[in-house]
C-alpha positions in Angstrom: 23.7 15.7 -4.9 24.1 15.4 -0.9 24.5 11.6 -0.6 23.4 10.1 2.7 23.5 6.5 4.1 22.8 6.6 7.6 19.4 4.5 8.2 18.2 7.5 10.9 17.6 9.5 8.0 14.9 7.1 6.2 12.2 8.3 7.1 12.9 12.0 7.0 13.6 11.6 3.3 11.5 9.7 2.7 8.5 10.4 4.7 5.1 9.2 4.5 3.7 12.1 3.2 6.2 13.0 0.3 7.5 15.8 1.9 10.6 15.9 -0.2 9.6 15.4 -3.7 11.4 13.3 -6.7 14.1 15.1 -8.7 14.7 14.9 -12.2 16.3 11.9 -12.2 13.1 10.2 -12.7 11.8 12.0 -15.5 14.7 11.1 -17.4 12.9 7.4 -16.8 9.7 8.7 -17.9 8.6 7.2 -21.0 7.6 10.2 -24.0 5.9 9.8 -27.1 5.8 13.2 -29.4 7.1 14.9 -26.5 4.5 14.4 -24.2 4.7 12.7 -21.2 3.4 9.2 -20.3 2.6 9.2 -16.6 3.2 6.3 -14.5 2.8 5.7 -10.8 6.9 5.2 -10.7 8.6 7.8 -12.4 5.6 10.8 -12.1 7.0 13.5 -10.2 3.6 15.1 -10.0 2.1 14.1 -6.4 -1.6 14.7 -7.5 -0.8 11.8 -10.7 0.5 9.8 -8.4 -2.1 9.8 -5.7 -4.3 9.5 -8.8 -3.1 6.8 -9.9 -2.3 4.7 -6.6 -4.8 5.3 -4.7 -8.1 3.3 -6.7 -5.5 0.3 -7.0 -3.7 0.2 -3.7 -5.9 -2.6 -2.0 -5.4 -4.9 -4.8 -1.5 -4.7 -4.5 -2.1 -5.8 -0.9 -0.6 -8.9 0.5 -4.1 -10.2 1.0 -4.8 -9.7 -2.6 -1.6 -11.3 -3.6 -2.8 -14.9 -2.1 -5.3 -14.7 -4.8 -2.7 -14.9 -7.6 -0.9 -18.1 -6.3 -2.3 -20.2 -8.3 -1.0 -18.1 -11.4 2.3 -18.5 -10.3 1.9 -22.2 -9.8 1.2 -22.5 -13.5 4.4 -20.5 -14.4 6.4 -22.5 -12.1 5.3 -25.6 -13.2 6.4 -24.3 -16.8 9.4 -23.0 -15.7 10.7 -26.8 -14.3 9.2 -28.7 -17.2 11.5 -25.9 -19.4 14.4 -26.7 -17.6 13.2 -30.7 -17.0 13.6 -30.5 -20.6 16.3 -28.2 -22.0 19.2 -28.4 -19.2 18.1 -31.7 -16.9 17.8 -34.6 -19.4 20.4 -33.2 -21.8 22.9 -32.0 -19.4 23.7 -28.7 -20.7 24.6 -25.9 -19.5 21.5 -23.7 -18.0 21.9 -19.8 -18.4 20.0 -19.6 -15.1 20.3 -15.7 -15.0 18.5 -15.1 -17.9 16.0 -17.9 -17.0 15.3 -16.3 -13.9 14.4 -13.2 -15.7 11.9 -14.8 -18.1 10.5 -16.5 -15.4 9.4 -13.4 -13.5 8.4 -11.8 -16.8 5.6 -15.0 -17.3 4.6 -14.6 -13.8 3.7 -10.5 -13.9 2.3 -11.9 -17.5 -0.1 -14.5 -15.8 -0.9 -12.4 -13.2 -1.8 -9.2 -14.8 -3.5 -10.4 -18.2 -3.7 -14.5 -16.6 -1.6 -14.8 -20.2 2.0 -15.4 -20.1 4.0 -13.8 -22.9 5.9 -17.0 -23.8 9.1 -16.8 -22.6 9.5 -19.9 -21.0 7.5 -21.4 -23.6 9.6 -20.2 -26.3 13.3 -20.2 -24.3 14.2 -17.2 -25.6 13.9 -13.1 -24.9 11.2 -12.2 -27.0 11.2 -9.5 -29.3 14.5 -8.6 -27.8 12.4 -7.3 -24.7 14.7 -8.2 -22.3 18.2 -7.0 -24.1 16.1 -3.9 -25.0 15.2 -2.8 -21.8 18.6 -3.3 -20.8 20.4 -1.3 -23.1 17.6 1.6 -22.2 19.0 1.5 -18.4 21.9 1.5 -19.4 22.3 5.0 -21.4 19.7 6.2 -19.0 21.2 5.4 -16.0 24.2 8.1 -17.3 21.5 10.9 -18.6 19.9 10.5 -14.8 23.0 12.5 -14.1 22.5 15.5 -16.8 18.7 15.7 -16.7 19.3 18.8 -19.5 21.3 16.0 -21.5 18.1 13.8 -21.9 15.6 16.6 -22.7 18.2 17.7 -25.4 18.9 14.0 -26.6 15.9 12.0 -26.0 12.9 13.9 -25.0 13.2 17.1 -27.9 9.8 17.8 -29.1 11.3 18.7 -32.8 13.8 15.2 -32.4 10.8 13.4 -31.4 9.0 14.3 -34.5 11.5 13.3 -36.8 11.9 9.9 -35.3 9.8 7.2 -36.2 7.1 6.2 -33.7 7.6 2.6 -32.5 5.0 0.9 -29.8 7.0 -0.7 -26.8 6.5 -4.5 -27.3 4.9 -4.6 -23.8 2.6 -1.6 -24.5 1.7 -3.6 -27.7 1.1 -6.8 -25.6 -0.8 -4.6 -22.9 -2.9 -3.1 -25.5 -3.5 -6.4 -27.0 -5.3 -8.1 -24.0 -7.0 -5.1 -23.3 -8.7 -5.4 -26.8 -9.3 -9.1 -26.2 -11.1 -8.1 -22.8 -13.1 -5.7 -24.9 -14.2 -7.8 -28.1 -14.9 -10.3 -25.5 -17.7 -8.3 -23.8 -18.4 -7.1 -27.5 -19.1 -10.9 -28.0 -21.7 -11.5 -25.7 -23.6 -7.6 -26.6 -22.0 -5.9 -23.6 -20.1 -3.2 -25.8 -21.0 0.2 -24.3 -20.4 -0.6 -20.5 -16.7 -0.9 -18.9 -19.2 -2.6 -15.9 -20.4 -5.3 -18.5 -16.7 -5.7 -20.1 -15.8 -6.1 -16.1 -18.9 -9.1 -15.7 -17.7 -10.9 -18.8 -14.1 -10.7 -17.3 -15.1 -12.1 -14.5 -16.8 -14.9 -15.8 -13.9 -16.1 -18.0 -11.3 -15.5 -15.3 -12.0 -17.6 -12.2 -9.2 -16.5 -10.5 -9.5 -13.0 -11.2 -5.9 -11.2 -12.6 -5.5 -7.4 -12.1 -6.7 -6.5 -15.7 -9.6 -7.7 -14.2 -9.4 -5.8 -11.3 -8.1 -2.6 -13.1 -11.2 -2.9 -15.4 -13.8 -2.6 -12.1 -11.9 0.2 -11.1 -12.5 1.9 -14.4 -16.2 0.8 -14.2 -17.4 2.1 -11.0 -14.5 5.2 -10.7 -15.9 8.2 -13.3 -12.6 9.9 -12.5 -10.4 7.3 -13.3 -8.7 9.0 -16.6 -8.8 7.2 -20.0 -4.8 6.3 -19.8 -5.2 4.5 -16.4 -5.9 1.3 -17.5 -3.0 1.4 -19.8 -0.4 2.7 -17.4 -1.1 -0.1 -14.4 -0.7 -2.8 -16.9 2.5 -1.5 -18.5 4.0 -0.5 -15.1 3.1 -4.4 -14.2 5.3 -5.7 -16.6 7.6 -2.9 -17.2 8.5 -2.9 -13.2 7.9 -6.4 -12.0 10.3 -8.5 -13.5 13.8 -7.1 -13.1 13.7 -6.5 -9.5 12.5 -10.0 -8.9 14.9 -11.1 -11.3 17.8 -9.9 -9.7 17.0 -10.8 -6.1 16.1 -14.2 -7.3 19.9 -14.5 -8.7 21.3 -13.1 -5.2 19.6 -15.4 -3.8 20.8 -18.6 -6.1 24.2 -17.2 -6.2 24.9 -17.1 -3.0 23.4 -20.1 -1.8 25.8 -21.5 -4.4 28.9 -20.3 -3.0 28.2 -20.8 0.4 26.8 -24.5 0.5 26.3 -24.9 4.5 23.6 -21.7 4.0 21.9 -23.6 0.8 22.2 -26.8 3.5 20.7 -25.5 5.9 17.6 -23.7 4.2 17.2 -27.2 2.3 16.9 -29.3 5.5 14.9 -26.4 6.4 12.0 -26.9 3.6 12.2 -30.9 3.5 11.6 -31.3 7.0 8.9 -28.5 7.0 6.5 -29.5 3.9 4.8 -32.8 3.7 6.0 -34.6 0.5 4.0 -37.7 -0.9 3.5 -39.8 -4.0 0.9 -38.3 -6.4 0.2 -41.8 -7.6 -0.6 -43.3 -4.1 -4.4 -43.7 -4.5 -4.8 -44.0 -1.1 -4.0 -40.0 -0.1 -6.6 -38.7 2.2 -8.5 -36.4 0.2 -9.2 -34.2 2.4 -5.5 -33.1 2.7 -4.6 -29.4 3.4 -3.1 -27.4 1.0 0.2 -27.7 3.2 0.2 -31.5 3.2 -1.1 -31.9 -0.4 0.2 -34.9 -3.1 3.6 -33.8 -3.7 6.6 -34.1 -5.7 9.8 -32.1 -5.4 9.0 -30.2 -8.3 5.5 -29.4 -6.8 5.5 -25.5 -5.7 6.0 -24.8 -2.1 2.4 -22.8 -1.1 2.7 -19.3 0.4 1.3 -20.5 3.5 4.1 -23.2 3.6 7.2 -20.7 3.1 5.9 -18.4 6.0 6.6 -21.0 7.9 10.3 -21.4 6.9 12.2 -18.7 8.6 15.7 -19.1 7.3 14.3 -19.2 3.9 12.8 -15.3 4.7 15.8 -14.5 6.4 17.3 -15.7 2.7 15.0 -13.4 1.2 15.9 -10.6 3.4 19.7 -10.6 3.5 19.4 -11.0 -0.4 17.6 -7.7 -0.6 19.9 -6.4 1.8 23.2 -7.2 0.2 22.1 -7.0 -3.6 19.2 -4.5 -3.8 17.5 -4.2 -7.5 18.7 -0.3 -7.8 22.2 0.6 -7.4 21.7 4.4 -7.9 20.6 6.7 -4.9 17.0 7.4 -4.8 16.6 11.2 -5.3 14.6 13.9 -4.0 14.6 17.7 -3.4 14.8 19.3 -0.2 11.2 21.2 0.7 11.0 25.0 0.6 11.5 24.9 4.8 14.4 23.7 3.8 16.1 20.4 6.1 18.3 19.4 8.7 19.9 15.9 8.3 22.5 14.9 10.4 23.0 18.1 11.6 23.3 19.8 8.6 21.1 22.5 7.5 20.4 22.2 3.8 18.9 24.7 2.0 15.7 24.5 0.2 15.9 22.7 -3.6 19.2 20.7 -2.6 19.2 17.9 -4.2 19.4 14.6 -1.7 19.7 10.9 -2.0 20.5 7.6 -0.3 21.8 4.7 -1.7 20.3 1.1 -0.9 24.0 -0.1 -1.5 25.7 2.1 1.4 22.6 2.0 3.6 22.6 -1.7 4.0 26.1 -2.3 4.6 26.2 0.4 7.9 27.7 -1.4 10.6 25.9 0.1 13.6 22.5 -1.8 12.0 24.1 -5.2 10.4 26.7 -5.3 12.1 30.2 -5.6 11.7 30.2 -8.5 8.7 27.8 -6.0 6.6 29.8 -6.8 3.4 28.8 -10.7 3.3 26.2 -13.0 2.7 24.6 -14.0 6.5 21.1 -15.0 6.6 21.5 -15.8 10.3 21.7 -12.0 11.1 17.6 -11.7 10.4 17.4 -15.1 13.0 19.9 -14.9 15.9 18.6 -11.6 16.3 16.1 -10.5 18.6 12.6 -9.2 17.9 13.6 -5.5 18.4 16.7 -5.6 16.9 15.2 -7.8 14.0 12.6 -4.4 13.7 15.6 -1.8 13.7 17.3 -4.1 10.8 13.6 -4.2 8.7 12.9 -0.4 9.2 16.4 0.3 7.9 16.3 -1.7 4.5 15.7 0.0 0.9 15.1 -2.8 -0.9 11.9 -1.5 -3.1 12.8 2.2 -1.6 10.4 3.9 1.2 7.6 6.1 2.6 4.9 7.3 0.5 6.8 6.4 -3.1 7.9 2.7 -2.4 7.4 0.1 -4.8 3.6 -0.7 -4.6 4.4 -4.1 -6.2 6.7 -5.9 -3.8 4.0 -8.0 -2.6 4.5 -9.9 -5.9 8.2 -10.1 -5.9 7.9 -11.7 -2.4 5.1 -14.2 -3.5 7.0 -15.4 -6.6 10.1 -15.3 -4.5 8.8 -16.9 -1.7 7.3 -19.9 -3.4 10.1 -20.5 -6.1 12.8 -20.7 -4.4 12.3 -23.3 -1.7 10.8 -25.2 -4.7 13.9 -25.2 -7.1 16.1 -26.0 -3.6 13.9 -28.8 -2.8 13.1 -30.3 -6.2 16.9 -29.6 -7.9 20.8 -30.2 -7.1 22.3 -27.1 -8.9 25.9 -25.9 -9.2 28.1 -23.7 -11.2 29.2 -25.0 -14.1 32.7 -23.9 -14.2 32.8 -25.4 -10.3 33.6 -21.6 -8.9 30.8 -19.1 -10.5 33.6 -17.2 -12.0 31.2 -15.8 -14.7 29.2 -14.0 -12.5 29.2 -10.1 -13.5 27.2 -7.5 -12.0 26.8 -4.0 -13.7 25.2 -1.2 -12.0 22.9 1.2 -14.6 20.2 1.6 -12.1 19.3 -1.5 -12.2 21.8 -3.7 -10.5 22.0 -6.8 -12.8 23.9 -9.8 -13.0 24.8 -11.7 -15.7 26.8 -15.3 -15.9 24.8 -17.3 -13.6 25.6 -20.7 -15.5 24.8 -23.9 -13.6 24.3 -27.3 -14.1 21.0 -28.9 -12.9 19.8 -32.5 -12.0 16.4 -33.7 -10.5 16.3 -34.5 -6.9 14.6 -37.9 -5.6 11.4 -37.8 -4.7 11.2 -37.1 -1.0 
């Protein structure tokens, strides 16, 4: 593989029209059942599945859309601090915040997609071993991404795949199960032969309405929509939405942790930008605005709030910047034409790639202090320079094939992390964050996040 890290390239790699197609890298990440292929709008290297697939659903990824599904998230957050109110505040015990982070995001894409959570924060604990499970997939498939012909011989064998026993994916099974709930609910009320009747009933039961919901109308008015569709957004949901959020949500904890004037500054930030009041002070105007509504510091910060707190974006930015979710170049082929890049003239059918790692430390864009944590990059800069540094980030990759779904990871991101900062003192529990590990199998993720939390005042 050619590996490349020079930001000029971006968009000739990874061009908006998908010029230079994904490798076989990603179908070692395609899932396979009987040895046939499951598509999915992520790891299909088939342009005409993915356009099928993406294209119905795109406006509902939206960031427009995504304002719709605050209120989910407020629900999961509010769970998520009465978990660790609970648990780690009023015992004093040590909080496994990296792991906590990751079932948080897991009951957000839960709420969100099926308006169900799948009880991790409820329970305290990776259910069904989903989260260990997935892990240890990444991590032998992060080495068979290398040796395509190694997975198809190990993993993806027609006659192996016969002789194994067939096992349902704990979030396919929880997929499917909603999806059947949806469906003996329309059965309920004699709406059983129309999706457009399952989609009413839907509706009706979902005020806020979550993107089974909206997946369901797509089904109902779209006659080419295939029969799998339905099944495939919902399990890409979950199956993509909660480790990248996850590990940005860490960068961001950790190293506001180990650089206190940064988590000083973006707290001073948030309590002297959002109203805070006593819930129990009767006389609250009742016509207050979301942004100035009865507050505690445990109450969520709103979207509309955290877009008005720049260092916290600028947070958000340098996180995805220094610790990007994927560790491992995103691949493609070179075009029959053929390329130039750099330069060089590569033939067609080379293999090509850029890492998000190498990209975001080049000095020319971030400067020379690339290798370390500096929100104030994204501020002090000006509006041009500001643009050069966005348009040269692969944080959820680029052109036609980036991550449809970072619209959520920025909603949940953007709304829990000013609220933990403003409602909770947190620091490492060994006084250094010496536990800290980060292991690179595609997914870059860190483990050993252990803190100690208390309860803020009420502002």
């Amino acid at each position: 593989m050619v590996s490349v890290s020079a930001p000029s390239e971006i968009n000739t790699i990874y061009d908006i029209h998908g010029k230079f197609l994904k490798s076989d890298f990603y179908w070692v990440l395609s899932f396979y059942l009987k040895g046939k292929a499951i598509p999915g709008l992520f790891a299909t290297q088939d342009r005409r599945i993915h356009n099928l697939l993406r294209k119905p659903i795109a406006g509902i990824y939206s960031m427009t859309s995504m304002v719709s599904y605050e209120p989910m998230v407020d629900t999961t957050i509010d769970c998520f601090f009465d978990q660790l109110d609970q648990r780690f505040v009023q015992t004093g015990q040590v909080c496994p915040l990296d792991l906590w982070l990751q079932m948080f995001a897991f009951d957000v894409i839960g709420s969100i997609t099926f308006s169900k959570r799948l009880g991790f924060l409820e329970q305290g604990r990776d259910i069904d071993n989903i989260i260990e499970n997935s892990w240890q997939y990444f991590r032998l498939a992060a080495v068979r991404t290398q040796m395509p012909w190694l997975d198809y011989l190990w993993m993806k064998n027609p006659l192996l795949q016969r002789l194994r026993k067939a096992r349902m994916n704990p979030i396919v099974a929880f997929a499917a199960a909603r999806r059947k709930e949806r469906t003996l609910e329309a059965a309920e009320k004699g709406n059983q032969s129309s999706g457009e009747d399952e989609k009413t009933t839907t509706t009706k039961k979902t005020q806020n309405k979550d993107f089974l919901t909206r997946f369901l109308e797509v089904e109902s008015r779209d006659p080419e929509t295939p029969p799998w569709a339905v099944s495939a957004w919902s399990t890409s949901n979950i199956t993509a939405g909660s480790d990248t959020t996850a590990i940005l949500l860490r960068t961001i904890i950790y190293n506001l942790l180990k650089h206190p004037e940064s988590l000083a500054k973006l707290r001073h930030e948030i309590t002297t930008s959002t109203t805070t009041t006593d819930p129990n002070n009767n006389n609250n105007n009742n016509n207050d605005t979301d942004d100035k509504r009865k507050t505690t510091t445990t109450t969520p910060i709103t979207w509309k709030q955290s877009l008005t707190l720049p260092y916290l974006n600028a947070c958000i930015k340098e996180a995805g910047r220094l610790h990007p979710p994927f560790g491992l170049p995103y691949e493609r082929i070179v075009p029959p034409t053929g390329a130039t890049i750099l330069s060089h003239p590569l033939p067609a059918a080379t293999i090509i790639g850029m890492s998000p790692f190498a990209t975001h430390r080049d000095i020319a864009t971030f400067g020379p202090d690339a290798d370390i944590w500096r929100p104030e990059r994204w501020t002090e800069a000006d509006e041009a320079k500001r643009r050069h540094m966005e348009n040269s980030l692969l944080t959820f990759g680029a052109g036609n094939r980036s991550c449809i779904g970072k619209h959520i990871s920025y909603l949940e991101i953007a709304k829990v992390v000013p609220s933990l900062v403003r409602g909770y003192d947190i620091s490492f529990a060994d006084g250094t964050g010496a536990s800290w590990k980060v292991e690179n199998r595609w997914f870059t993720k860190q483990t050993g996040l252990n803190v100690l939390i208390k309860k803020r005042a009420v502002v």
